[in-house]
C-alpha positions in Angstrom: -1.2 26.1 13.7 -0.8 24.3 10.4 -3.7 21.4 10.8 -6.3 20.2 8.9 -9.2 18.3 9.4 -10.7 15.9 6.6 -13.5 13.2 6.9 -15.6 13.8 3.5 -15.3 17.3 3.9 -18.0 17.4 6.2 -18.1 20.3 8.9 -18.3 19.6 12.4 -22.0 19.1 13.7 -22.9 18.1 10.4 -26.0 15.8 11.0 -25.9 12.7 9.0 -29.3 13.4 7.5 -28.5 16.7 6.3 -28.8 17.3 2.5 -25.1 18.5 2.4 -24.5 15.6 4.1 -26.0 13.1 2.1 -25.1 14.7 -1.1 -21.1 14.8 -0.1 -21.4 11.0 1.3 -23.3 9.4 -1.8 -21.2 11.2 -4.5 -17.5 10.7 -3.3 -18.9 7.0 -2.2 -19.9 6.3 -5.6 -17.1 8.2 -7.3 -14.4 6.7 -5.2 -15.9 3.2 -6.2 -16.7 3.8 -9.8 -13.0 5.4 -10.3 -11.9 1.6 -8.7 -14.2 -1.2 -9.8 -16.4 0.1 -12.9 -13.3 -1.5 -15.2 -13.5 -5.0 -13.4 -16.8 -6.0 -13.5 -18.3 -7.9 -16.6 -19.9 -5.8 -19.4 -23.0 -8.0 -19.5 -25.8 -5.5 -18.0 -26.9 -7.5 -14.8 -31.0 -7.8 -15.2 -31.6 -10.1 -12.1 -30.6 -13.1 -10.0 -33.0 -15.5 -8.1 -32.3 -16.4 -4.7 -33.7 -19.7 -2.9 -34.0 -19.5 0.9 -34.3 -22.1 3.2 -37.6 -19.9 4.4 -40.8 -20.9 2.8 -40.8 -18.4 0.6 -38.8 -18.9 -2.3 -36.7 -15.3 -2.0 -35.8 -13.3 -5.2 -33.2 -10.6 -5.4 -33.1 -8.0 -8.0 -30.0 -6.1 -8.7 -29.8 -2.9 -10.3 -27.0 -1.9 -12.1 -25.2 1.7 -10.9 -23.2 2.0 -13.7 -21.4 5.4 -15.3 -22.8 7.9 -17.2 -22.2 5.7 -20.3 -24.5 3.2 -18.4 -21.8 0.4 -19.5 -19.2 -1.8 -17.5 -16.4 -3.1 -19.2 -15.3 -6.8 -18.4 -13.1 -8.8 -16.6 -10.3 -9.0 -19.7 -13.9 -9.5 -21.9 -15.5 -12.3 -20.5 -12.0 -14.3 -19.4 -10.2 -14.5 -16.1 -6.9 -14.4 -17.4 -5.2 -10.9 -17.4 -2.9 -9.4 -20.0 0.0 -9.0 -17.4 0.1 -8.4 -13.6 2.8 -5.9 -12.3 4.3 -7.2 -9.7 6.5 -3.4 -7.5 6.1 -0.1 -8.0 8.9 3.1 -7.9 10.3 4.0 -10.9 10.4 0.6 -12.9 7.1 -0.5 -12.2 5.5 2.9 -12.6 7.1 2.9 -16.2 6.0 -0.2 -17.0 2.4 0.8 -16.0 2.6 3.7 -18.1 3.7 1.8 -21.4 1.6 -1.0 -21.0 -1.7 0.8 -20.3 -0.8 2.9 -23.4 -1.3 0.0 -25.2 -4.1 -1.1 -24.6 -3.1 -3.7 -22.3 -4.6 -2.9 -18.6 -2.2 -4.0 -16.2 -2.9 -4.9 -12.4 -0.3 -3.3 -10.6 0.4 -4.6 -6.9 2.5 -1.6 -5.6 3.3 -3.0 -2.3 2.9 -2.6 1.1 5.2 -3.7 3.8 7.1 -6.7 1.5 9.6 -4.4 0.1 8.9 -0.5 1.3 6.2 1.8 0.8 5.4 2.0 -2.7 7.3 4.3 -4.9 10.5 2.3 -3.8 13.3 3.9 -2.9 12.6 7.4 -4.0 9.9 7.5 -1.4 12.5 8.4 0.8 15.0 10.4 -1.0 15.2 14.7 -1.4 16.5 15.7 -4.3 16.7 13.6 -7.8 19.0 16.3 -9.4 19.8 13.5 -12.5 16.3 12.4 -14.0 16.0 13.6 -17.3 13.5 17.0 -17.8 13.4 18.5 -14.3 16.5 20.8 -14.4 16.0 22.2 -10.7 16.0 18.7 -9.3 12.8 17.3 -7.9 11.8 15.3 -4.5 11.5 11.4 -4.8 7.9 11.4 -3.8 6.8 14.1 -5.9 8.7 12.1 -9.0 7.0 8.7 -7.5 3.4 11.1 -7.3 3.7 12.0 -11.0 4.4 8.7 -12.5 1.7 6.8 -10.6 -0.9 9.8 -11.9 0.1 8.9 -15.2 -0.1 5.2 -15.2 -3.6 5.7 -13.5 -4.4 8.3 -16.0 -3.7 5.9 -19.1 -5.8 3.1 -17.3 -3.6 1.0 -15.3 -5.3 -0.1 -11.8 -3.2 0.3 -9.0 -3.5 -1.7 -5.6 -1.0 -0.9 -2.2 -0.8 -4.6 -1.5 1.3 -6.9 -1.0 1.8 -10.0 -3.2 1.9 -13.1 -1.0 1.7 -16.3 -3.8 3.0 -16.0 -6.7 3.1 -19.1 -9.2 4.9 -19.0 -12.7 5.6 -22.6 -13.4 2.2 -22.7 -14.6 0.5 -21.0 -17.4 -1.3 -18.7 -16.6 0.4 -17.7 -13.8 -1.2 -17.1 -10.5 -0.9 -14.0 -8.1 -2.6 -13.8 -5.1 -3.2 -10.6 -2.7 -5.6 -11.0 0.4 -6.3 -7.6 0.2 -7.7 -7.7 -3.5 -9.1 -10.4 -3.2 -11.7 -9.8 -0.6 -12.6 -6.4 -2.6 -13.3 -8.0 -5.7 -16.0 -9.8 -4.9 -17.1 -7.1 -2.1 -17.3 -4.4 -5.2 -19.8 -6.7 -7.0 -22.3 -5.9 -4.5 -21.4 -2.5 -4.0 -21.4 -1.8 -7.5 -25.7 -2.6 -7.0 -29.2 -1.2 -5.4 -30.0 -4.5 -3.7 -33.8 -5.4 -3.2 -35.2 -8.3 -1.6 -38.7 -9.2 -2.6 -40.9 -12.0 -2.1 -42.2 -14.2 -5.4 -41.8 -17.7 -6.9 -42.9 -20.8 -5.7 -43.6 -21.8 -1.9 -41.0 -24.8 -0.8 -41.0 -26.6 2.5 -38.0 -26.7 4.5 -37.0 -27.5 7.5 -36.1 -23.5 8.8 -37.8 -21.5 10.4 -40.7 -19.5 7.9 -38.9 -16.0 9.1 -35.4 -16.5 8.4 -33.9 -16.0 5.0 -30.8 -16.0 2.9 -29.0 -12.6 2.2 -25.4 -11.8 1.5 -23.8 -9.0 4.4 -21.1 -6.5 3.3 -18.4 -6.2 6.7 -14.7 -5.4 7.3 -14.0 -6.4 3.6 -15.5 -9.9 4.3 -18.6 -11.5 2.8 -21.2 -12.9 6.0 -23.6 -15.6 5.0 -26.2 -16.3 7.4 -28.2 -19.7 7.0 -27.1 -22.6 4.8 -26.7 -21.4 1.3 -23.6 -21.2 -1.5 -23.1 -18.2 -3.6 -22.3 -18.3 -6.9 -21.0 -15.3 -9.4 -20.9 -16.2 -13.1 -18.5 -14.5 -15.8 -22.3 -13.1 -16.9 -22.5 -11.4 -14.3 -25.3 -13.4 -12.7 -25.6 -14.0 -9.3 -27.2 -17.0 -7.3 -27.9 -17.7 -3.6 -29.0 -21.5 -3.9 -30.2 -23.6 -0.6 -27.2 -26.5 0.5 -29.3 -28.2 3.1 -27.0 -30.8 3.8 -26.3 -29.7 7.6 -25.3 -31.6 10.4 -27.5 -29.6 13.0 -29.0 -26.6 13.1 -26.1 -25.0 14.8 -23.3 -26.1 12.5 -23.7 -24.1 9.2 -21.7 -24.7 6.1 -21.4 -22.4 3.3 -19.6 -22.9 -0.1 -18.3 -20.0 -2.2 -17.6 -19.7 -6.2 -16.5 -17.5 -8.4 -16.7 -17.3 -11.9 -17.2 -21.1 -11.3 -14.4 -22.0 -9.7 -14.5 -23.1 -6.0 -12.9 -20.4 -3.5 -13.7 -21.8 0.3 -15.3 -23.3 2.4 -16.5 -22.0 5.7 -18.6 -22.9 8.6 -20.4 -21.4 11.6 -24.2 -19.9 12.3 -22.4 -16.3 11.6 -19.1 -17.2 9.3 -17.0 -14.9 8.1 -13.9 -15.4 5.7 -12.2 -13.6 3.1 -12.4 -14.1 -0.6 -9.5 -16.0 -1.3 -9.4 -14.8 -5.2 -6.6 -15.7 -7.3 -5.5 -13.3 -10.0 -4.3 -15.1 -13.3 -1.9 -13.7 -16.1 -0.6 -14.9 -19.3 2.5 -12.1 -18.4 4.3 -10.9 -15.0 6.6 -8.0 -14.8 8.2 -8.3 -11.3 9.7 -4.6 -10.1 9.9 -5.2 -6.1 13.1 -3.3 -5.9 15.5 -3.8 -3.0 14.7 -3.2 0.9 17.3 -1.3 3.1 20.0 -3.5 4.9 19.5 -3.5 8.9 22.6 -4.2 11.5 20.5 -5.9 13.8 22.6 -4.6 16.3 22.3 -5.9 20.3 19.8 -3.3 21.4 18.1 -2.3 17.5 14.7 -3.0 18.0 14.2 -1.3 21.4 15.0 1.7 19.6 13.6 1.3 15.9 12.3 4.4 15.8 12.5 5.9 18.6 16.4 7.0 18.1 17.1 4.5 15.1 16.3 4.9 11.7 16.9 3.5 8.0 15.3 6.5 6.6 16.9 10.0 7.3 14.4 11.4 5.4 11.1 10.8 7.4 13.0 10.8 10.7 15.5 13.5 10.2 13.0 16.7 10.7 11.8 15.1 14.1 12.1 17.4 17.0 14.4 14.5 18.9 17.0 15.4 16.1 16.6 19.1 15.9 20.1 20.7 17.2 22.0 17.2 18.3 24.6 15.3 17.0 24.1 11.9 14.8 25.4 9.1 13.5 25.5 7.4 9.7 26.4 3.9 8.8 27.4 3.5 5.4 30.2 5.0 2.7 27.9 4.6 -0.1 25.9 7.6 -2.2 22.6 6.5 0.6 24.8 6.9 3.4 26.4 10.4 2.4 23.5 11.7 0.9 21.7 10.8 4.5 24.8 12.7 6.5 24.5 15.9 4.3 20.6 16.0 4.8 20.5 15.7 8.1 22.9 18.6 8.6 20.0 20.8 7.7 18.9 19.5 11.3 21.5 18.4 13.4 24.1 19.9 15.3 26.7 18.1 13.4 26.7 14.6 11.5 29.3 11.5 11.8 29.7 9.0 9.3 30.9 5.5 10.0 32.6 4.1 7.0 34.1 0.2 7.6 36.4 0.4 4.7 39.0 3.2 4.5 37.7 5.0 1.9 33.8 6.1 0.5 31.9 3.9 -2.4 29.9 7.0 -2.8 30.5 9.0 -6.1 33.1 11.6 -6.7 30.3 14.3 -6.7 28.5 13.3 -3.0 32.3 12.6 -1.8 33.6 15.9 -2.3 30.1 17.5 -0.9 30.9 15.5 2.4 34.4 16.3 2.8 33.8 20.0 2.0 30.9 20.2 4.7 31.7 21.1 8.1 29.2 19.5 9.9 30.1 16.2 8.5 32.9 14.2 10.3 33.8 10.9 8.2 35.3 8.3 10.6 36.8 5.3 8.6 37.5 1.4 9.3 34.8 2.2 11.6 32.2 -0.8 12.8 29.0 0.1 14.5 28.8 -2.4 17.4 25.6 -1.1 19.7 24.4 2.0 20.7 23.9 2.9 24.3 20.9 4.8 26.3 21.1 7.0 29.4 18.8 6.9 32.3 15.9 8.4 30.6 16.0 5.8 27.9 17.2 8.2 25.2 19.8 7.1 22.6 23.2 8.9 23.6 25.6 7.4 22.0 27.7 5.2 19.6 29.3 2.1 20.7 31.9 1.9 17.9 35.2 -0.1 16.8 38.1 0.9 15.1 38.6 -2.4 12.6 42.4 -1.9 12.4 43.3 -1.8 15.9 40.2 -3.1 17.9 39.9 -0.2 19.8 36.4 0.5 21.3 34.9 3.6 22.2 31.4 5.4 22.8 30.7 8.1 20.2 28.4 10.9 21.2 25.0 10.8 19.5 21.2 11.1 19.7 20.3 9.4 16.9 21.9 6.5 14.4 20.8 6.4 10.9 21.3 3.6 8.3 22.9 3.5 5.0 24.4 0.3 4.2 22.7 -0.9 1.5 19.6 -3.1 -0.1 18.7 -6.6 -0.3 16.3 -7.6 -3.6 13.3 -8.6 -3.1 12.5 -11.8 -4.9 11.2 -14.2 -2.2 8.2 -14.7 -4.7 10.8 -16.3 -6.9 12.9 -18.5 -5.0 13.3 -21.7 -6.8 11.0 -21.0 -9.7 13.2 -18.4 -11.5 16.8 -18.3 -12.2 18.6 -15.9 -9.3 22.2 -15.1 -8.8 24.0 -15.3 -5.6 23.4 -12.2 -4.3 19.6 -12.9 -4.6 19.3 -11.0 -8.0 16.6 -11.9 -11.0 19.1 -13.1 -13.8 18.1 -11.6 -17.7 19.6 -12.0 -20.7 21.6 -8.6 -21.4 19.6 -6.5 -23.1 16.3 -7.4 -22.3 13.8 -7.7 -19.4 13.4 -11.6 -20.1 13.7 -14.2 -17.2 14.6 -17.8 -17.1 10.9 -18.5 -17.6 8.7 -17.4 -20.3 6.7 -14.7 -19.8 8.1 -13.5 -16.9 9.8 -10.4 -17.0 11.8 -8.4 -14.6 12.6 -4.7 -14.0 14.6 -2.0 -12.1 16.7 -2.5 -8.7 15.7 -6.6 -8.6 17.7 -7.2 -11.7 20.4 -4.8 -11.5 22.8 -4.7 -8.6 25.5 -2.3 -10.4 23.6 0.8 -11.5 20.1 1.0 -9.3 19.1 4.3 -10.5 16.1 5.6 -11.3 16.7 6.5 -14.6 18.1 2.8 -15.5 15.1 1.6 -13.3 12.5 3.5 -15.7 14.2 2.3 -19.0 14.4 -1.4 -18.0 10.5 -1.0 -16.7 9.6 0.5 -20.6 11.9 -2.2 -22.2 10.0 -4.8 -19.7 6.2 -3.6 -20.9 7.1 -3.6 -24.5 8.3 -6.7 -24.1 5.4 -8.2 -22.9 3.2 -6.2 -25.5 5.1 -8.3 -28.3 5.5 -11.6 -26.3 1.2 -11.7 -26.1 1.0 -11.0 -29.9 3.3 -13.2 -30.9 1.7 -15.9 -28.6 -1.8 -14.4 -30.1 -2.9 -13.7 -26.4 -3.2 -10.0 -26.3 -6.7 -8.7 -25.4 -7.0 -4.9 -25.7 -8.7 -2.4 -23.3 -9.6 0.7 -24.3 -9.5 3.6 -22.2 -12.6 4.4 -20.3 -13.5 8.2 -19.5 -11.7 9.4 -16.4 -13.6 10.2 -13.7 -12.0 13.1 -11.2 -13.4 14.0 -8.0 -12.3 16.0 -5.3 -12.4 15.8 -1.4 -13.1 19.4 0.5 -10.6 20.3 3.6 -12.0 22.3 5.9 -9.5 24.1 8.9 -10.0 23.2 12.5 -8.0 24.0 15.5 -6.8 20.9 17.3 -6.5 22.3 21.0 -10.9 23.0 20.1 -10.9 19.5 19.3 -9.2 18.1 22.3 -11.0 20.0 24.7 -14.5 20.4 23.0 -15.7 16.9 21.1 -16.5 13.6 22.7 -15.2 11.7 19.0 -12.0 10.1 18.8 -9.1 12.3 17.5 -6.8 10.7 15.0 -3.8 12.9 14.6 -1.1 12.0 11.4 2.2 13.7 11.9 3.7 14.2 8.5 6.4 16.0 7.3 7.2 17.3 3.5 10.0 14.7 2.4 8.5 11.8 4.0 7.5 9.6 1.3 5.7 7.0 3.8 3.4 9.8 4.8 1.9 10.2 1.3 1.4 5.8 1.8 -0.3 6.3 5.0 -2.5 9.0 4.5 -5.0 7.3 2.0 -5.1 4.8 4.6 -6.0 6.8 7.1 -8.5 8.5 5.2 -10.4 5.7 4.2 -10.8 4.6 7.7 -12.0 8.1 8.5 -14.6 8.0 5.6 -15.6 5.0 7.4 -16.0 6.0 10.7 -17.1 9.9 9.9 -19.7 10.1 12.4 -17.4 8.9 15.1 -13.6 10.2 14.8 -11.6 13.4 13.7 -8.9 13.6 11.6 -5.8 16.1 12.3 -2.6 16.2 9.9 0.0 18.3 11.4 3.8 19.1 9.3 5.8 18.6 12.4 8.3 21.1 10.2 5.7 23.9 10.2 4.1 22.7 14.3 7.1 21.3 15.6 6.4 22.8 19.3 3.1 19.9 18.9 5.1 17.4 17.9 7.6 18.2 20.4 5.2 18.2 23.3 3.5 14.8 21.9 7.3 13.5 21.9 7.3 12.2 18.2 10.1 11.1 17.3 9.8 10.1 13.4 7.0 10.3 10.8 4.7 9.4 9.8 3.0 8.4 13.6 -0.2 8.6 14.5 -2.3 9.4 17.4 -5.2 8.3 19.0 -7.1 10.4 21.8 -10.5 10.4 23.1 -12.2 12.3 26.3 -8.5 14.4 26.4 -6.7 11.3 27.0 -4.1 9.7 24.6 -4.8 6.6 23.5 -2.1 4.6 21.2 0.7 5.9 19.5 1.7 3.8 16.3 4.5 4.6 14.0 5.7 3.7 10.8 3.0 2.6 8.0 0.8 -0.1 8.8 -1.6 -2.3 7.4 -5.2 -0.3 7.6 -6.6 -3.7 9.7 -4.6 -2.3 12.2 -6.3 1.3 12.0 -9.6 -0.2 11.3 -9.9 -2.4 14.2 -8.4 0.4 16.9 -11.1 2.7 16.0 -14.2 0.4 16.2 -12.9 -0.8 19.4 -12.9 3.6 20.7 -15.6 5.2 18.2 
């Protein structure tokens, strides 16, 4: 049985206060969070802060840099909060642009996305074979082409974040970006990045709390917790202050005020408030790259059976077990929706394709593939109206409509599969750059440039004709190099130079699942995955920071339902990636698709 079990690569019975123990959990902990912060905080060695408490002892707090073997930090863009340019999408535009812009020196913040537009990686994260892109002549997967080019942006010094960009503001310069996500680690890595000590000193002051209570910052769920009445303040220095605000109502009623790098960021009350950082990136450049996200039919009865019979991604669903040996259904005449038909053939039974028009939009090359395949049936001025269950609530079959003469029918099927298309994601933009009617970013031909200065946009959002990966990846390089030019000639360009890469690497160990479920009292988290699935290779770093989390208190399983498909048969998955939840040999939740890791999070501190 093809599982593995990861979690810091720490064998089971472990104790937390082993040697091997500690030595695994402080080195990938520090690793993991050099590798991610190091290059965002300020280069100015932190010496000390001073802390006033509303006790009557006037707290101090020391700080102690952790820095890298260099024992330097580099800055936030030295000693400004304005970045060289923000990368807004990742997949092959976005990734390219990463790559050219980090090689020159510029460090880009790249936002790969998260739910907005797809998993990041775009498209490709859910297609087989690239047989076109230039310099693999035996073809190669989407993900492992999305895999490479994010390695190499990373490896030239671009930082990469899976979030989603929710503000975005470019009648202004600098521009603003926001990301909740980001946000609340930035100011969370400050403090991780530090030994903190409290010790006692300074003056004695009267106040009116209690002598034993004091002021200290606490690090949970990606959240900063003041307790008492104080404000914090982080300067571009890197100093950091806790200074009394006793201007309460009442002793209940607690209000706390927040800056960064002097600027105001919320305000909050409550004895035991809690709130994100609400940190706002700024950029003298934007590349946007969000791509396109796949069309739905939002057909009558869609989402009682999104993903559990319907799918828009033959590629992460098509291996499942429910598919194995039946007959399906394609929408779509296009290259998505015959490239879908002739992968799932390695699967199903046979394959039919529902074209509305009365002939394919797909190229000569994937037409002649699908009429030269057997298993492939290509039924034209076909409309998909509904599909239709039987009585154990299992898609079995098509309700379709012949456009020519009305005619209605059931087609047989256990599974429909979309293909009809992509719409372009540039919400961010609406009404503050020029779009066409289809929703597209309008450039000038030839170039990456936008209706507003500055902004720049690349791959599948700007191009509605070609879309492929190769034209993605060229438009991405013409987009950075345009921006590389655009800050000289504006004399804004602040150069980074590459720190020394740091590598580490996490230690799998083999366990046998059936010894899990009947033998340990932790929670089981099972991820079914299999090899094409590009969302997988999202949701597993996901995953396995909520396991390094929780490590003392949950298991983590990964099964290829390709190589166990007998356990993801009895489980009844019915797509990947899913997870699994079970505890005391019980199942607990099921939940498909990627998700934010909140969601994770929160279901295993509820069942640790």
């Amino acid at each position: 049985m093809a599982t593995r079990m990861m979690g810091l690569g720490i064998p089971l019975g472990t104790s937390a206060h082993s040697p091997l123990y500690a030595s695994l959990h402080t080195q990938s902990a520090s690793l993991v969070f050099l590798k991610s912060w190091s290059t965002r905080l300020p280069t100015h060695q932190v010496n000390s802060v001073r802390v006033s408490g509303s006790s009557n002892s006037h707290m101090g707090l020391r700080i102690r840099a952790a820095a890298d073997s260099a024992g330097e930090l580099q800055s936030f863009s030295s000693g400004t909060d304005v970045e060289n340019v923000v990368i807004i999408g990742s997949g092959p535009a976005g990734y390219t642009a990463a790559i050219y812009a980090a090689r020159a020196n510029l460090k880009p913040v790249v936002f790969e996305g998260f739910q907005m537009g797809g998993v990041p990686g775009g498209q490709l994260m859910t297609t087989t074979e690239v047989e076109n892109f230039p310099g693999f002549p035996d073809g190669i997967t989407g993900p492992d082409l999305m895999d490479r080019m994010r390695r190499q942006a990373e490896r030239w010094g671009a930082e990469l974040f899976q979030e989603d960009v929710e503000f975005l503001d470019v009648k202004n310069s600098p521009f603003t970006v926001r990301s909740s996500e980001r946000k609340a680690r930035t100011l969370i890595a400050v403090f991780n990045m530090f030994d903190l000590d409290m010790f006692q000193g300074g003056d004695v002051q009267s106040h009116e709390y209690p002598q034993h209570q004091k002021v200290y910052p606490v690090i949970h769920n990606r959240t900063i917790m003041l307790h008492w009445h104080s404000s914090l303040q982080l300067y571009p220095n890197g100093s950091l202050n806790l200074l009394p605000d006793i201007t309460r109502k009442d002793d209940v009623q607690l209000a706390f005020r927040f800056r960064f790098l002097n600027k105001d960021i919320f305000e909050l009350t409550g004895r035991e408030a809690v709130s994100k950082v609400q940190l706002e990136v700024n950029c003298h450049t934007v590349i946007f790259a969000t791509g396109a996200t796949a069309k739905r039919l939002r057909l009558p009865h869609e989402d009682e059976f999104w993903s559990r019979g319907i799918s828009a991604c033959a590629i992460c669903d098509g291996a499942s077990p429910l598919f194995k040996g039946q007959v399906l259904a394609v929408v779509g005449g296009g290259d998505t929706a015959t490239e879908e038909a002739l992968y799932l053939t390695k699967y199903a039974r046979h394959v039919h394709l529902l074209v509305r028009r009365d002939q394919l939009r797909a190229s000569k090359a994937m037409q002649d593939r699908v009429f030269n395949n057997p298993n492939v049936t290509v039924h034209f001025n076909t409309e998909t109206v509904d599909v239709v269950s039987n009585l154990k609530g299992q898609i079995s079959g098509v309700l379709i409509r012949k456009t020519d003469t009305g005619e209605e029918s059931v087609l047989e099927a256990r599974g429909l599969f979309y293909g009809i298309g992509h719409t372009p994601n540039t919400q961010l933009l609406e009404g503050q750059v020029e779009l066409d009617s289809a929703g597209y970013v309008v450039v000038k031909d030839g170039t990456a440039r936008t209706s507003v200065e500055g902004v720049f946009a690349a791959g599948d959002v700007q191009d509605h004709e070609w879309r492929q990966a190769v034209t993605a990846a060229g438009s991405g390089c013409i987009a950075a190099l345009s921006v590389e030019r655009y800050l000289t000639s504006k004399d804004l360009l602040i150069e980074f130079h590459q720190a020394q890469a740091i590598t580490f690497a996490i230690i799998d160990w083999q366990y046998a699942l059936r010894k899990l479920y009947h033998e340990s009292p932790r929670l089981i988290c099972v991820l079914y995955t299999s090899p094409t699935c590009g969302p997988c290779r999202t949701l597993k770093p996901i995953l396995n920071k909520v396991i390094d989390e929780f490590d003392q208190h949950v298991h983590f399983v990964e099964i290829d339902i390709e190589e166990d498909p007998e356990i993801a048969e009895a489980a009844g998955i019915m797509g990947t990636p899913c997870v699994q939840f079970f505890k005391n040999k019980e199942m607990l939740r099921t939940i498909s698709g990627v998700k934010m890791k909140k969601e994770y999070r929160e279901f295993v501190e509820a069942h640790k």
